[in-house]
C-alpha positions as CSV (number, residue, x, y, z in Angstrom):
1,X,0.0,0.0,0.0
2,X,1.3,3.7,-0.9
3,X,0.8,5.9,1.7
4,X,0.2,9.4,0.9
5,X,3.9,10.9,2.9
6,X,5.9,7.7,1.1
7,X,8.0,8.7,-1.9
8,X,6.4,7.0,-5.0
9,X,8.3,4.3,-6.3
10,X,8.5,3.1,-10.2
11,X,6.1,0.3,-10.2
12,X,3.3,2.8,-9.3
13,X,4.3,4.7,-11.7
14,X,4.4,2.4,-14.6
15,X,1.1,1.2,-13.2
16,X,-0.5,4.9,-13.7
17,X,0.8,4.6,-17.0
18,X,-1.4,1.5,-17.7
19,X,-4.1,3.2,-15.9
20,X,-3.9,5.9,-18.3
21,X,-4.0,3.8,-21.5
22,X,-6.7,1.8,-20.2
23,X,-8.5,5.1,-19.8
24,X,-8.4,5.9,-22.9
25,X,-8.8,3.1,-24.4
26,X,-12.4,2.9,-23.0
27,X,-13.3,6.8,-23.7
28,X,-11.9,6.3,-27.2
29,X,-11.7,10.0,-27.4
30,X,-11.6,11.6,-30.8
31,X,-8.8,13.8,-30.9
32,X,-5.2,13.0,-29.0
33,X,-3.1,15.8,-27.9
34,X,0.5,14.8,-26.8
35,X,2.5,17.5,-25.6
36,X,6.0,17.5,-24.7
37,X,6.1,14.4,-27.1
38,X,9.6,14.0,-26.6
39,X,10.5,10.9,-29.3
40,X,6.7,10.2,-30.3
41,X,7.2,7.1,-28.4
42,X,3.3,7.3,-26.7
43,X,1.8,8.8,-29.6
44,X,2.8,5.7,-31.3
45,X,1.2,3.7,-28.8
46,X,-1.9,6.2,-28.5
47,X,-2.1,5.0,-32.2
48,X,-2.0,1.5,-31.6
49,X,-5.0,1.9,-28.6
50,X,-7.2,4.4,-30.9
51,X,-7.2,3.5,-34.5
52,X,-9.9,6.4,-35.6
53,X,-8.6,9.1,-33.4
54,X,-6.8,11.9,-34.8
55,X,-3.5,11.9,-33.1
56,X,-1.7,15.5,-32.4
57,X,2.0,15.4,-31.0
58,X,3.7,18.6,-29.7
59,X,7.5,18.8,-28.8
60,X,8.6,22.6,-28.2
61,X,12.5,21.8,-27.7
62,X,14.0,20.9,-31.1
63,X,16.7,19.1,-29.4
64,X,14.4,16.6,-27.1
């Protein structure tokens, strides 16, 4: 159990992660906005969980 004063540790976090894709996967929203895309690597995976939705990634440092 996570206790709200603990540090979170990576397995929670990877486990919001899932949360998050399971979330949309069930709205199946229309229109995906991922900014601060970094590499494109979840848009890629927004793709492959939301086949009709228009997918819209944003990175603002040309370097990342």
């Amino acid at each position: 159990m996570v206790r709200w004063n603990e540090p979170l540790e990576l397995p929670v976090v990877l486990k919001t992660k899932y949360a998050y894709h399971a979330l949309l996967w069930l709205l199946q929203p229309e229109v995906v906005l991922d900014v601060g895309s970094m590499d494109g690597s979840d848009s890629k995976r927004f793709r492959k969980l939301l086949a009709r939705a228009e997918i819209v990634a944003f990175e603002g440092d040309p370097d990342s």
